[in-house]
N, C-alpha and C positions, 0 to 999 in steps of 0.2 A: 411748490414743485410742479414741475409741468411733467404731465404723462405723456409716453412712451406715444407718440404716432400723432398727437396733435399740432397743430399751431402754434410756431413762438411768435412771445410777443417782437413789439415792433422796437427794434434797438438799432444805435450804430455806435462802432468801437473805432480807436482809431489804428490804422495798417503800419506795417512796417515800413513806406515812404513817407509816412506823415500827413498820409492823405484820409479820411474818414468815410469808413465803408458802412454802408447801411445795411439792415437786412431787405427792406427796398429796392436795393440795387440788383437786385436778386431775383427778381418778381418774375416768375413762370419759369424758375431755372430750379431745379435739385439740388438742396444746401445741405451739407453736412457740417454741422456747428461739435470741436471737439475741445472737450475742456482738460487741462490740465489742475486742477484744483489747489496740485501741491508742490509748483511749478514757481521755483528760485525763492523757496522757501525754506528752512532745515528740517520740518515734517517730511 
């Protein structure tokens, strides 16, 4: 678990045009990472 106010690690996912966004891409910009957890699941 990563707390509340620190650094995430370094990851990239890939985007809705099928293009692959890094958290890199990002670098000196304000990220808000929001997770849906239970997202197109039946929980």
């Amino acid at each position: 678990m990563i707390a509340p106010g620190s650094e995430a690690p370094s990851f990239a996912l890939p985007a809705h045009d099928g293009t692959t966004q890094a958290l890199g891409d990002f670098a000196g910009r304000r990220v808000v990472l929001w997770f849906y957890p239970k997202a197109d699941t039946p929980g």
